[in-house]
C-alpha positions as CSV (number, residue, x, y, z in Angstrom):
1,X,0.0,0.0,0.0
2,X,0.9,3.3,-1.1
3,X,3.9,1.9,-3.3
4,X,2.5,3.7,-6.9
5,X,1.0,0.4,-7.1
6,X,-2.8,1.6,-7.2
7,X,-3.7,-0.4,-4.3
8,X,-6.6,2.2,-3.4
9,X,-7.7,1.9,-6.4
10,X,-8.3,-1.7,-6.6
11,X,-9.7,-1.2,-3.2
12,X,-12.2,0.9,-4.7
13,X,-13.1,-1.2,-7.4
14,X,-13.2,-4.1,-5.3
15,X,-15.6,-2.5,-3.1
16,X,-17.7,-0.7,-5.3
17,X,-18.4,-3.7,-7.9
18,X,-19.2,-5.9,-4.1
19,X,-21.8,-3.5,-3.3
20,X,-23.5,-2.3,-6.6
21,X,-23.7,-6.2,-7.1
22,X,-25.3,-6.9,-3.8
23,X,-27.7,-4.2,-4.5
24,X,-28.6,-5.5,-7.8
25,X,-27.7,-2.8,-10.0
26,X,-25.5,-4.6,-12.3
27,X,-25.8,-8.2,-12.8
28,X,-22.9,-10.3,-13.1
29,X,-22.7,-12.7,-16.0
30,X,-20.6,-16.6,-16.3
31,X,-20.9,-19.0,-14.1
32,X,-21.9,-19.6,-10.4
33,X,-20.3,-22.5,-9.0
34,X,-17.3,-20.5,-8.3
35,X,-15.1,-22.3,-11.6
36,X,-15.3,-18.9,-13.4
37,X,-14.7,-15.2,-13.3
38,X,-18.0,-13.4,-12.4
39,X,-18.2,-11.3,-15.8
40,X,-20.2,-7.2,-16.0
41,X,-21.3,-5.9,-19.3
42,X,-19.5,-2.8,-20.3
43,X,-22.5,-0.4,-19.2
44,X,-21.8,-1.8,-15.7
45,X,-18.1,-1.8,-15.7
46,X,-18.4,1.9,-16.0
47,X,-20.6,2.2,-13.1
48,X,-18.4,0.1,-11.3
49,X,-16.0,2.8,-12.7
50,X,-17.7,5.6,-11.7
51,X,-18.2,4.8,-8.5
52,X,-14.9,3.8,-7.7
53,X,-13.5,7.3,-8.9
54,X,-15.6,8.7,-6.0
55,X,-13.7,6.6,-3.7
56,X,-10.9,7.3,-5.2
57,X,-11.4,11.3,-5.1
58,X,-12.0,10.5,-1.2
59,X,-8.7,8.6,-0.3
60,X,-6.3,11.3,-3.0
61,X,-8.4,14.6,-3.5
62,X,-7.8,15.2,-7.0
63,X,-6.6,11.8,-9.1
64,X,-6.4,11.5,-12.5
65,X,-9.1,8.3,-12.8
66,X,-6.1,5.9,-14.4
67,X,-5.4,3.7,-11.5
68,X,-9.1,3.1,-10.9
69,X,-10.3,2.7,-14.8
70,X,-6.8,0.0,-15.6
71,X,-8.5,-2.0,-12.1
72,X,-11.5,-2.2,-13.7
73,X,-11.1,-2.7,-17.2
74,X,-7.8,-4.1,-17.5
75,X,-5.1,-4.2,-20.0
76,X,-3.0,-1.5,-21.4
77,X,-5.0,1.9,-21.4
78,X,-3.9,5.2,-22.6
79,X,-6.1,8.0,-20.8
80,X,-6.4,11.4,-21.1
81,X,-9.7,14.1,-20.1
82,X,-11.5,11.0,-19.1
83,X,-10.9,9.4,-22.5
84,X,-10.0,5.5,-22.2
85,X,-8.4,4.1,-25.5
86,X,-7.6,0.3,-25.0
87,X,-3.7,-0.1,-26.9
88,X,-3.2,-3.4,-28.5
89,X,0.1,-4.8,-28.4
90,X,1.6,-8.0,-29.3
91,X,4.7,-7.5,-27.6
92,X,4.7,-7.9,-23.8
93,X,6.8,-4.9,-22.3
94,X,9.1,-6.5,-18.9
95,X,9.4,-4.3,-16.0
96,X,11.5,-5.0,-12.8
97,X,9.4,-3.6,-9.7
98,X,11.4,-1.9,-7.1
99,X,9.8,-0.9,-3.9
100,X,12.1,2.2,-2.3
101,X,9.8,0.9,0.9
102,X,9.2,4.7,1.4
103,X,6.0,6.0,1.9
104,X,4.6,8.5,0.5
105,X,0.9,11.0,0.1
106,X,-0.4,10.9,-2.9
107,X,-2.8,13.7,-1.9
108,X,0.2,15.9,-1.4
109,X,2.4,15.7,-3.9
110,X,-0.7,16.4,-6.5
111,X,-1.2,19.2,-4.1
112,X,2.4,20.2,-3.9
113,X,2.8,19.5,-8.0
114,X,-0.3,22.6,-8.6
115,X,1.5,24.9,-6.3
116,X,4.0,24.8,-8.4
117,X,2.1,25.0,-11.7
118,X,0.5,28.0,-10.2
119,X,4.0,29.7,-9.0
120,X,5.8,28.7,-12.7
121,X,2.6,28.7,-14.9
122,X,4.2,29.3,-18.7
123,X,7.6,26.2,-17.9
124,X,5.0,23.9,-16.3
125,X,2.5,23.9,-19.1
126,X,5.3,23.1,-21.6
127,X,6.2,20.5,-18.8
128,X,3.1,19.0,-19.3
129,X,3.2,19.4,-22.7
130,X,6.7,17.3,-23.1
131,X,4.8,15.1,-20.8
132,X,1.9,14.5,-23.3
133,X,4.1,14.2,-26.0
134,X,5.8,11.5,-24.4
135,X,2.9,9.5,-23.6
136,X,1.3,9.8,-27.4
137,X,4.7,8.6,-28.7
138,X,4.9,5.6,-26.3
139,X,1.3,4.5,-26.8
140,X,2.0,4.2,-30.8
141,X,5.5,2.2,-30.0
142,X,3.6,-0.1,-28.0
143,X,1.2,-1.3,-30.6
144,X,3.7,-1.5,-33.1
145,X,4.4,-5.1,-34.1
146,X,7.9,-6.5,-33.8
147,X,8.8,-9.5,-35.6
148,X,12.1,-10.0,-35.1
149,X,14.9,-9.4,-32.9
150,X,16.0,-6.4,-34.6
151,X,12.9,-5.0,-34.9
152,X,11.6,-5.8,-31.1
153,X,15.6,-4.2,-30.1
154,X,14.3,-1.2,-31.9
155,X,11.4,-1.0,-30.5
156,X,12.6,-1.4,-26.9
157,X,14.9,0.8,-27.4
158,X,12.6,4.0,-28.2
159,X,10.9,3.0,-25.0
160,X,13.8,3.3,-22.8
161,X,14.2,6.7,-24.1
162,X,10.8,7.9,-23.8
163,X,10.7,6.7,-19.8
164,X,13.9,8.3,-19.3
165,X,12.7,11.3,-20.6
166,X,9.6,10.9,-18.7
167,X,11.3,10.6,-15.6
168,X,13.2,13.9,-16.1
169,X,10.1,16.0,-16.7
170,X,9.0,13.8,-13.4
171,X,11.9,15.4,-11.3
172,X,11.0,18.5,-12.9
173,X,7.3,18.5,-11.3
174,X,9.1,18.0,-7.8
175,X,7.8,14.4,-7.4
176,X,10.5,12.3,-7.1
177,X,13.0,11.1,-4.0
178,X,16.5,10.9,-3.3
179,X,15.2,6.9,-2.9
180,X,13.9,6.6,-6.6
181,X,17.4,8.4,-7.3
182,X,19.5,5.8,-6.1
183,X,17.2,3.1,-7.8
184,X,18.1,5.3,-11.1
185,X,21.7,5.2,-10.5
186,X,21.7,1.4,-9.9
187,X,20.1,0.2,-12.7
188,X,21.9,2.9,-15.2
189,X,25.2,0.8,-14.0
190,X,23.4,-2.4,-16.0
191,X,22.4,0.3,-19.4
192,X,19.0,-0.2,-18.0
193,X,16.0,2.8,-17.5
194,X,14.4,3.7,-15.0
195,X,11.3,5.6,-13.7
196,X,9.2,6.2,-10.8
197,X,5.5,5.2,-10.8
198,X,2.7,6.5,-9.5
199,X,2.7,9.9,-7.2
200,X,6.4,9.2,-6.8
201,X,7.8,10.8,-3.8
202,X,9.0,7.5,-3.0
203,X,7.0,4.2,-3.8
204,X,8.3,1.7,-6.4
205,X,10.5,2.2,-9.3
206,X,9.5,0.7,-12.8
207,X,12.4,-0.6,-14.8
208,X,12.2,-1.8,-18.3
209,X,13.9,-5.4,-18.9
210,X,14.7,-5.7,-22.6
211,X,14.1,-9.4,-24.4
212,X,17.7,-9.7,-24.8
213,X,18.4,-9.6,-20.9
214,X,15.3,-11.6,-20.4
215,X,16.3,-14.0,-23.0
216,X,20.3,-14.2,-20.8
217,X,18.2,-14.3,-17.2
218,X,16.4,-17.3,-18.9
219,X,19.5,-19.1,-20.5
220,X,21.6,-18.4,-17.1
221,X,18.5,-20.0,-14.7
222,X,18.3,-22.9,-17.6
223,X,21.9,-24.1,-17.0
224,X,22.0,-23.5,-13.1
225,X,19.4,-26.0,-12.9
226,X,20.7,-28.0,-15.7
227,X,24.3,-28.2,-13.2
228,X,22.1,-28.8,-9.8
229,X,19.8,-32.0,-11.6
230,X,23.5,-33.5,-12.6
231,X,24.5,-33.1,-9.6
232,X,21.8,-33.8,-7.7
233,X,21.1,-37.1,-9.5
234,X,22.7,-40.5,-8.1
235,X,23.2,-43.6,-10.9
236,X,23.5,-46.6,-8.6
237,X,23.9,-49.0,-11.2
238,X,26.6,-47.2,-13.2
C-alpha cells in the first residue's frame, strides 16, 4: 500500500463492484459454482468505474481516474480528459518492480505539484506538454508489431528513451525522492532505464527489462538447474 501500485484503487473497485452487485444494480454474467470469473457488461463496468472514482477522489483529493479505470477494465489503457483508448500490443513490455519501501501521500504531492504549476505557470505547461508528448509517442511504440529481434531491439529501445525522458520531466514537477534516485543510479550501472511510478515521492520504481536480458536471465536460470539436476542425480547402477 501506497507503493504507486494503485492499491486504493483496486480497493475501490473491489468495493464498489461488491456492493452495486449486492444491490442488484449490475448483474454479473458466467458461471456460479465459483469455476469462473464473475463477468459485468460494459455499461456496468463503467458504473463500477464511476463509483470507484468517488472513492478514489476521497482517499487522493484530485486523481487522474487511471489507476481506478486500468482496475477495472484491465489491460494497457492510454487516458487522457476522461478518455480510455484500449492499446493493442503484441509485444509484452518486462518491467523489474522496485519498492524504495518509502512511503509517501499521494494527496500531497498532486497538491504540492499545482502549487508549483501555479508559481511557474508558462515552464510547467510546456512541462506537461513534453509530458503528453511522451505519452502519445509511447502509446503508438507499444502497438507496433515486432517480428524480429531487430525489430523488437528497436522498439525497446525508443521506450527506454521515452521513460527516461519521462522521468526527467517527473523530477521536474518536484515528485521524485533521493530513494527513486538511487534506484536510477543502480540500474543505469546495467544500461537499464528507470522511472518512478505513481505519485512518486517515493513508492516503487519501474524498470524496463529488454528481451535480450530476459532471453540471458532465462538461458543463465536454464543451465543452473541443468548443473544442480546433474549433480543432484545419483546412478546406482553405473
Amino acid at each position: 500500500m501506497g507503493a504507486g501500485l494503485g492499491s486504493s484503487a483496486a480497493f475501490s473497485v473491489s468495493l464498489s463492484g461488491a456492493l452495486l452487485t449486492a444491490a442488484g444494480v449490475v448483474c454479473a454474467e458466467g458461471a456460479v459454482d465459483g469455476t469462473e470469473w464473475r463477468l459485468l457488461g460494459k455499461d456496468h463496468l463503467e458504473l463500477v468505474n464511476t463509483w470507484a472514482f468517488q472513492g478514489e477522489k476521497i482517499i487522493h483529493g484530485k486523481p487522474s481516474g487511471i489507476d481506478n479505470a486500468v482496475s477495472t477494465f484491465g489491460s494497457m489503457i492510454k487516458f487522457k480528459k476522461g478518455e480510455l483508448t484500449n492499446l493493442k500490443s503484441g509485444n509484452p513490455v518486462k518491467m523489474l518492480i522496485t519498492d524504495t519501501r518509502v512511503g509517501r501521500n499521494t494527496k500531497a504531492l498532486v497538491a504540492g505539484v499545482s502549487e508549483r504549476a501555479s508559481r511557474h505557470p508558462d515552464a510547467m505547461a510546456s512541462v506537461f506538454h513534453a509530458v503528453n508528448t511522451i505519452s502519445e509517442e509511447l502509446s503508438s511504440i507499444v502497438e507496433l508489431a515486432a517480428t524480429d529481434e531487430i525489430a523488437m531491439t528497436s522498439k525497446e529501445e525508443k521506450l527506454a528513451e521515452l521513460m527516461e525522458m519521462n522521468q526527467g520531466l517527473l523530477q521536474c514537477m518536484g515528485v521524485s525522492h533521493s530513494s527513486i534516485e538511487t534506484v536510477l543510479r543502480s540500474t543505469l550501472k546495467y544500461n537499464l532505464v528507470s522511472k518512478l511510478t505513481g505519485a512518486g515521492g517515493g513508492g516503487c520504481v519501474l524498470t524496463l527489462i529488454p528481451t535480450r536480458i530476459l532471453l540471458y536471465l532465462i538461458t543463465c536460470v536454464a543451465f543452473i538447474s541443468l548443473k544442480y539436476l546433474r549433480s543432484s542425480i545419483s546412478f546406482p547402477f553405473s
